[in-house]
N, C-alpha and C positions, 0 to 999 in steps of 0.2 A: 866725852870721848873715852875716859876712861872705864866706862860701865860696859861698851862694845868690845873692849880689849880683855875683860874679867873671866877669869876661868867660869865661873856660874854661867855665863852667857855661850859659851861653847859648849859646855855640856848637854844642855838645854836642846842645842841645835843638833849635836849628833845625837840624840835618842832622837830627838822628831824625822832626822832622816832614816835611823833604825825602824820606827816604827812605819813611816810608807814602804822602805824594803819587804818587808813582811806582810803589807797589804800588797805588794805589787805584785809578789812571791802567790799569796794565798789567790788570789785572783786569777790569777795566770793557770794554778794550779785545777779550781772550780770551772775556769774556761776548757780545759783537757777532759775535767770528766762529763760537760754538758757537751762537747762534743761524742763524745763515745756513748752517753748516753742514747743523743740523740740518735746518733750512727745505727744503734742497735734498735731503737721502734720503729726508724723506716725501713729496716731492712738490706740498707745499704754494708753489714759487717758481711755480707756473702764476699766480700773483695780477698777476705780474708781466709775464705773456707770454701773457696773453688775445690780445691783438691778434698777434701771432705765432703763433697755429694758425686764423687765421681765413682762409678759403677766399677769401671776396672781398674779403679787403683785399689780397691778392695778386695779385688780377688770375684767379681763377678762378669758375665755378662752380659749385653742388651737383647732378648729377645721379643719377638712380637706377642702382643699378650693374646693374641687369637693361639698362640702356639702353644704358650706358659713353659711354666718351669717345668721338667719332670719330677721323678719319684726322689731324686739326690740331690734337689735344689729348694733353695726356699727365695719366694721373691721376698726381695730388700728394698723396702720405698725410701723416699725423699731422694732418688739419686739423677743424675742426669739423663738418664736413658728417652726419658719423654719430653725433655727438650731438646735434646737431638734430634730423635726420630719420635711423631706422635703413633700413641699406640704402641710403645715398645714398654718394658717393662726389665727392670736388673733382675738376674738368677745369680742367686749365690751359691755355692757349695758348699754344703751341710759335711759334717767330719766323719759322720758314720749314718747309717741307715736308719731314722726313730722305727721303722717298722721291720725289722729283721723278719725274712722269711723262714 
């Protein structure tokens, strides 16, 4: 009975509970980046970056690509415009003219 009451024998026990803290900590931690990982080769991180493929938060609009951009626009892919509407296409506005007359 006296060897359960010994300081050696608690010390013993709190570093072994130290050490699953630390694995339960690192675990937890490798479980957040295996989800984000994953998150990111399906595809699924667009939840995050709606507003990043949107046409007119950028300062463009959707037109129809049978129309296209004019001579002051440059189209801008990856954005919503052709998931909206197929066949449309984002016109951004270029700042100055590349072709000055």
């Amino acid at each position: 009975m006296k060897y359960f009451f010994s300081s050696n024998f608690v010390n013993k026990n709190k570093k072994a509970q130290g050490l699953s803290l630390n694995v339960i900590i690192i675990a937890v931690l490798a479980l957040i980046v295996l989800v984000i990982l994953v998150m990111a080769l399906t595809g699924k991180m667009s939840v995050f970056n709606r507003g990043a493929s949107d046409c007119v938060s950028k300062g463009g609009t959707c037109k129809p690509v049978t129309v296209g951009c004019n001579s002051f626009e440059q189209p801008l892919l990856g954005t919503n415009c052709a998931k909206l509407e197929p066949s449309q296409q984002c016109c951004l506005k270029m700042e100055a003219d590349p072709n000055p007359k």
